[in-house]
C-alpha atoms as one frame of an Amber mdcrd trajectory, in Angstrom:
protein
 -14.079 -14.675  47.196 -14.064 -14.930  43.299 -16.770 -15.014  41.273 -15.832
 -16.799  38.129 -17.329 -15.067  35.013 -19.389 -17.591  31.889 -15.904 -17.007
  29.858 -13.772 -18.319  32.630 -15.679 -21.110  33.815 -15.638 -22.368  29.857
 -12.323 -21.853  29.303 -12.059 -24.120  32.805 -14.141 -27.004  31.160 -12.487
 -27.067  28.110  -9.567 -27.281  29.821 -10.704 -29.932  31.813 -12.226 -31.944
  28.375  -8.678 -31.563  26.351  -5.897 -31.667  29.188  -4.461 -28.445  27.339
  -4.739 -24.872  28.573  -7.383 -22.620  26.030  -5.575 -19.684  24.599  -7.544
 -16.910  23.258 -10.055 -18.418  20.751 -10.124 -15.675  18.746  -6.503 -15.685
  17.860  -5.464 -11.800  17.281  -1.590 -12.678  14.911  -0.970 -15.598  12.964
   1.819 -16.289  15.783  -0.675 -16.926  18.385  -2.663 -19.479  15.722   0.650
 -21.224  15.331   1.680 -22.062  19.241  -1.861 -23.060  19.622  -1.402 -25.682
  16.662   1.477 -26.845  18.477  -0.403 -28.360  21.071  -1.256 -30.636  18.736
   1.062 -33.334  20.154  -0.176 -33.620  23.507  -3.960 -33.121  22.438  -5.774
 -35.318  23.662  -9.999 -35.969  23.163 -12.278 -37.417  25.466 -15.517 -36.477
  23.562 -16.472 -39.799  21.969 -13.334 -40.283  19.930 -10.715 -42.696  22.219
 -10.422 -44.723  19.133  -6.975 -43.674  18.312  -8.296 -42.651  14.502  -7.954
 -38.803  15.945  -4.458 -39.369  17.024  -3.543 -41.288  13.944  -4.590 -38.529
  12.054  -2.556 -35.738  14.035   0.047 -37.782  13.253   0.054 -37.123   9.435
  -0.327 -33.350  10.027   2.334 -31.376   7.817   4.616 -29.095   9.074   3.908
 -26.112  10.887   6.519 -22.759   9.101   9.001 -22.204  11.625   9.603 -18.491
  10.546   7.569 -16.127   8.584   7.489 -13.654   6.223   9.184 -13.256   2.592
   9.950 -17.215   3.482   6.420 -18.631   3.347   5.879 -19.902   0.217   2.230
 -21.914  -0.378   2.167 -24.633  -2.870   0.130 -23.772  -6.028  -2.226 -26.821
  -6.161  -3.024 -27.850  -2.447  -2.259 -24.087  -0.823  -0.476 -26.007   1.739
   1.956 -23.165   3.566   5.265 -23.729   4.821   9.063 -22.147   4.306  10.948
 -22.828   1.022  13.289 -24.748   3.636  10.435 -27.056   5.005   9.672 -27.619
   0.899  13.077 -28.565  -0.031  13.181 -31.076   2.372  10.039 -32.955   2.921
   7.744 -31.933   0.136   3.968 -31.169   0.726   2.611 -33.365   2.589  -0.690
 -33.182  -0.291   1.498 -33.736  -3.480   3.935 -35.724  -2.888   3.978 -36.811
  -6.949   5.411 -33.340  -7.197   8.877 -35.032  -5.696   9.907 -31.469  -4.093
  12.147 -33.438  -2.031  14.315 -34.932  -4.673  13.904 -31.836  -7.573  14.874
 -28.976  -5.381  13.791 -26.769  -9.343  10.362 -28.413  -8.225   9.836 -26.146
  -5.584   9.947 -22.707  -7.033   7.724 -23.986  -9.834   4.990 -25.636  -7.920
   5.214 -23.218  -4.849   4.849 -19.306  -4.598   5.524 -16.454  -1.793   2.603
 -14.994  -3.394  -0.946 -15.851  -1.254  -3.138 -13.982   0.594  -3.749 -15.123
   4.354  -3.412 -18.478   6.791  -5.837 -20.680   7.855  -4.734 -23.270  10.076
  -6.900 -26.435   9.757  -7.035 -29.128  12.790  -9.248 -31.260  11.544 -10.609
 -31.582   8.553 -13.292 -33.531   8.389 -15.264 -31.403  10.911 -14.203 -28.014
   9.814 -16.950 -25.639   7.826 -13.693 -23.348   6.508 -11.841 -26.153   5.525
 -15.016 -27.397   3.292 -15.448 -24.212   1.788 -11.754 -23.870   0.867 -11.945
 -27.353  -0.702  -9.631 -28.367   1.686 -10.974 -30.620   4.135  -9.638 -34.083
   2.181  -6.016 -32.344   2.884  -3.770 -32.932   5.972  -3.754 -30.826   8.813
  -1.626 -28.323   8.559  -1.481 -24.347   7.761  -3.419 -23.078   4.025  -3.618
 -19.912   2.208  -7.157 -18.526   1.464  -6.132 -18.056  -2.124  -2.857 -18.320
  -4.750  -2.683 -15.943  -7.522  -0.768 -17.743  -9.804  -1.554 -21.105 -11.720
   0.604 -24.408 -11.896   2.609 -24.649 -14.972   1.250 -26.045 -17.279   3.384
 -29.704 -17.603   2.475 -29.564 -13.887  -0.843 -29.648 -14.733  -0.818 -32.079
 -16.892   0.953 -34.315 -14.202  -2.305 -33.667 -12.052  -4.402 -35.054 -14.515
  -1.951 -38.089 -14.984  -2.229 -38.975 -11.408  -5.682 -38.548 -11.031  -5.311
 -35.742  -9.289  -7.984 -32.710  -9.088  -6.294 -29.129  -9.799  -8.397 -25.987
  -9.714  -6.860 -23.239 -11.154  -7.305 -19.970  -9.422  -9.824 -17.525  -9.936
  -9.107 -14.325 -11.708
């Protein structure tokens, strides 16, 4: 007979709570962050939250990169990560005034392969990191910790036509 260790019987509940297997928590490459963010679809909370707002919000998660590498570019106001592909054809998700999508120029100037690491955000509302990023009012989705270059500097001044906060980065 088996005795279950703390870890395993955990893993067990939490399995039992979300309907999803638990991989690793502590997610050792950026590969194993990503297929666990790809359970997104068929996650599922029973923890006080069956009003649908939880799914609705999954919903408007942006796309996860589908390679990575020198393709990962992060966008220069929101840090939002994804491949210059993903860019050229649906924008980011935060900054959609930008019009990536229709200005495929847009994209190299608001977006840069130069960032250093991923944080993949679930939900942010809850999420301490996301808050001290300053990115918990964005969309779920993977983030850089930090850009070293700043928007140009009619992008900039777009940001303040819409209304739109834009923190430069730190030097």
């Amino acid at each position: 007979m088996r005795v279950e260790s703390q870890k395993d019987q955990n893993v067990h509940m939490w399995h039992q709570m979300i309907g999803v297997p638990i991989l690793n928590v502590a997610f050792g490459t950026v590969r194993d962050l990503i297929n666990f963010i790809l359970f997104k679809s068929e996650f599922r909370t029973k923890v006080g939250e069956e009003t649908g707002e939880r799914e609705r919000e999954m919903s408007n998660a942006a796309q996860i990169p589908t390679s990575f590498g020198h393709e990962l570019r992060a966008c220069l106001r929101c840090r939002l990560v994804k491949t210059y592909d993903q860019f050229r054809e649906s924008g980011c998700e935060n900054c959609p005034f930008f019009k990536m999508d229709e200005d495929h120029e847009r994209v190299v100037d608001c977006t840069t392969p130069n960032f250093n690491g991923i944080i993949s955000m679930m939900d942010p509302s809850r999420s301490w990191a996301a808050r001290w990023l300053r990115i918990g009012r964005f969309v779920p989705g993977c983030y850089t910790l930090a850009v070293s270059e700043a928007l140009p500097e009619d992008l900039q001044n777009l940001c303040e036509e819409e209304r739109v906060q834009y923190v430069p980065p730190k030097r």
